[in-house]
N, C-alpha and C positions, 0 to 999 in steps of 0.2 A: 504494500500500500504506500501510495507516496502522498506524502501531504506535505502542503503549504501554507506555512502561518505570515498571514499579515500584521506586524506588531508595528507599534505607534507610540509607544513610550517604553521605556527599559524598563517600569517599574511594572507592567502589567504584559504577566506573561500569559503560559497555556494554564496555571494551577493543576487542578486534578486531573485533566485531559492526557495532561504525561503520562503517567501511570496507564491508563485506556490505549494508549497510542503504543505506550511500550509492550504490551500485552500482545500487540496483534504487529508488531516486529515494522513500524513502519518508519520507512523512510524521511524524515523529517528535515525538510529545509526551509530557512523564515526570509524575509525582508522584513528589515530594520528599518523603514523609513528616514528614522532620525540620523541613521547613516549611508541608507542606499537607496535608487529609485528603481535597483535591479527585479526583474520579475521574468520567472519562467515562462515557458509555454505553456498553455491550457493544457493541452491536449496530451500532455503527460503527467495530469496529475489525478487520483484518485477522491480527492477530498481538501478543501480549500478552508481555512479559520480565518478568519476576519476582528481582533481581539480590541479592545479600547481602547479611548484616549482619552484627554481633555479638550482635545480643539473640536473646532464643527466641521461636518461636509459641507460647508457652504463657506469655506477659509480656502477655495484655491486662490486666491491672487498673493496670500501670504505662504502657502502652501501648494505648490503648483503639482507634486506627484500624488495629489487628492483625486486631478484631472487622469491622471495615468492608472490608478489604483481602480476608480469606479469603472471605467473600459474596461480592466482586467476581470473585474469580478460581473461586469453585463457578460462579456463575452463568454464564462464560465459557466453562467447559469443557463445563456440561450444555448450551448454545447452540451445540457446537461452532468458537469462535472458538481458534485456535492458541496455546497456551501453553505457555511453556518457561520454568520455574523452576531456580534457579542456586543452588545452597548452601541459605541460609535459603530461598530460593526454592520451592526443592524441598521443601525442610520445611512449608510453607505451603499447597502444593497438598495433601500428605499430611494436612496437618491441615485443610486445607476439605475433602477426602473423608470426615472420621472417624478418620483412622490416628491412634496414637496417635507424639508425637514423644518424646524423652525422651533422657538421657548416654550417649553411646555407651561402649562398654567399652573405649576406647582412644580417646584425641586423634588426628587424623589432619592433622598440617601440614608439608607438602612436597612432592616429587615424588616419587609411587608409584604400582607399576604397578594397575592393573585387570585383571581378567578378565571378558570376554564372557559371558553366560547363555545359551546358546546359544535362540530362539525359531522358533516358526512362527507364520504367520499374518500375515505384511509387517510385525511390529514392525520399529524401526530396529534395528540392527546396528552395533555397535561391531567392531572389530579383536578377535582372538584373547587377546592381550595387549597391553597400550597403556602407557604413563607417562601420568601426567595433574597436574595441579597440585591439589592439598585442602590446604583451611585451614575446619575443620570441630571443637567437641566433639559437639554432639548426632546423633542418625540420628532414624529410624522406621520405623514398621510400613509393611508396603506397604498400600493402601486397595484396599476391596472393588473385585476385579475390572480390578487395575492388572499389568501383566508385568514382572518383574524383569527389567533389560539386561544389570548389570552388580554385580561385588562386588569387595573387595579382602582380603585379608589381616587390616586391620584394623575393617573394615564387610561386614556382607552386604549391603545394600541400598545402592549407591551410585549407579544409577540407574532407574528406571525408564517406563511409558508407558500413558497409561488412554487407551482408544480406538485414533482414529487421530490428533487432535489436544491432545495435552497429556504433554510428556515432563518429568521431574524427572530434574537432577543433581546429587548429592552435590557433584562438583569442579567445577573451573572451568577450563573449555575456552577461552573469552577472554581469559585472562590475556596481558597483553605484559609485556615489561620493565618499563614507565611506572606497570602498573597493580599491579605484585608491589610494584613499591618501595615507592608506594601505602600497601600493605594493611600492608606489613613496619612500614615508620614508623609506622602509628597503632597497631598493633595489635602491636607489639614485644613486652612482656609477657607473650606466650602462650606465646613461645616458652621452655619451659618443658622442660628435657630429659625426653624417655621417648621407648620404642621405634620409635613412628612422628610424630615432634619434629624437625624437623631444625634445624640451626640458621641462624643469620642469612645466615653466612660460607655457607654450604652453600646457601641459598636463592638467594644474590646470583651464583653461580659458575655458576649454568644457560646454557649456550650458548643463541646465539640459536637454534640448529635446533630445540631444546625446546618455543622457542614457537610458530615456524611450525608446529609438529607438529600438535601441538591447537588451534591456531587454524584449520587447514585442515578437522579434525574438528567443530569450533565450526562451520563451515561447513558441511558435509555434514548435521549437525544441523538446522540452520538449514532449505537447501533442504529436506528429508524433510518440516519440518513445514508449509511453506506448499506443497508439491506439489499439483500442478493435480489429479490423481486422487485426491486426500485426498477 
C-alpha cells in the first residue's frame, strides 16, 4: 500500500494512523509543505491523508502550493484514488470540489459530541452520538454531490463523503495524548474562552479511554476507505 501524507505544520502529524499504516506494511511518503511543494503522481498511490493546519484554503496568495495541493487532491478523487482529509484537510477537499470555505459561526476546540446524519446508499457511518476531538474556526459548504455524515451543535457540516473514495472530517479522530499536547503548545492562543472553547486545564484532563475511542473510529474510517469492494 503506498500512501501519501499531506502535512502542513511539523506539529500535527498522522497520531494513531501510524500504528494502522504500520500494521498493513505500507509505504509511507509525506510532503512537508512548510519545506517542499514536491508531490507524487496520483496514479501511484493507494491512499492519500490530507492532515491540518492553522492557515485557511482560501490563503493562496500568501500561500501559493495551497493552488498546487487542491489540483493534486481534485485530480485524486476524480481518478478514484482514496482520500481522507482531516480538519484543514477537509476544508481542502471542499475547496478543490468548488465549496465554498469561510468562519464558522462558532470556534469549535475541545471534546464535543457529534451526531450521525443518518444515510443510505453504503456511505460510512458514524455512531449515533460520539465525543470526538475539534480544534477548528473555519467550516464549509458541502461540494456538489458530496453526503453529509455528521454535525455538531456548533457546525453543520463536520463530516462528510463524495463517492465511495474520498471522506472529509471537520475533527480529529487521530489525536493521542502526544499529539493534543502537540497542537495545545503551539497553538495555545486560540484558546480563547467562548461557548465551544475549552480550556487548556480541561483539554489536558481527557482520560486515556477518550482516545482509544476515536482512535478505534480513526480506524474503522480508515478500513471503509481502502475496502476491497470500494
Amino acid at each position: 500500500m503506498n500512501v501519501h501524507i499531506l502535512q502542513h505544520v511539523f506539529f500535527e502529524g498522522i497520531g494513531s494512523m501510524a500504528p494502522w499504516l504500520g500494521l498493513r506494511g505500507a509505504n509511507i511518503s509525506i510532503t512537508r509543505f512548510f519545506e517542499s511543494w514536491t508531490l507524487p503522481d496520483v496514479s501511484s498511490l493507494d491512499l492519500i491523508i490530507a492532515m491540518g493546519g492553522p492557515m485557511s484554503v482560501n490563503d493562496e496568495a500568501e500561500l501559493p502550493w495551497l493552488i498546487h495541493e487542491k489540483q493534486f487532491i481534485r485530480t485524486a478523487i476524480q481518478q478514484g484514488v482514496p482520500v481522507l482529509g482531516i480538519c484543514l484537510g477537509a476544508q481542502l477537499i471542499a475547496s478543490a470540489l468548488g465549496a465554498r470555505v469561510y468562519p464558522g459561526r462558532q470556534r469549535e476546540i475541545g471534546w464535543f459530541e457529534i451526531e450521525a446524519v443518518p444515510n443510505a446508499g453504503g456511505a460510512f457511518a458514524f455512531p449515533k452520538i460520539t465525543t470526538v476531538f475539534h480544534w477548528h474556526g473555519e467550516t464549509f459548504d458541502l461540494p456538489e454531490g458530496a453526503v453529509n455524515l455528521a454535525r455538531s451543535a456548533a457546525c453543520e457540516h463536520q463530516a462528510f463523503q463524495i463517492g465511495s473514495n474520498a471522506i472529509g472530517l471537520q475533527f480529529h479522530l487521530e489525536t493521542t495524548p502526544e499529539s493534543a499536547d502537540a497542537i495545545i503548545t503551539h497553538c495555545r492562543n486560540e484558546l480563547v474562552e467562548d461557548t465551544f472553547v475549552q480550556t487548556e486545564g480541561t483539554l489536558r484532563s481527557v482520560p486515556q479511554a477518550a482516545y482509544e475511542h476515536i482512535n478505534a473510529l480513526m480506524a474503522d474510517v480508515l478500513d471503509y476507505l481502502v475496502r476491497p469492494e470500494r
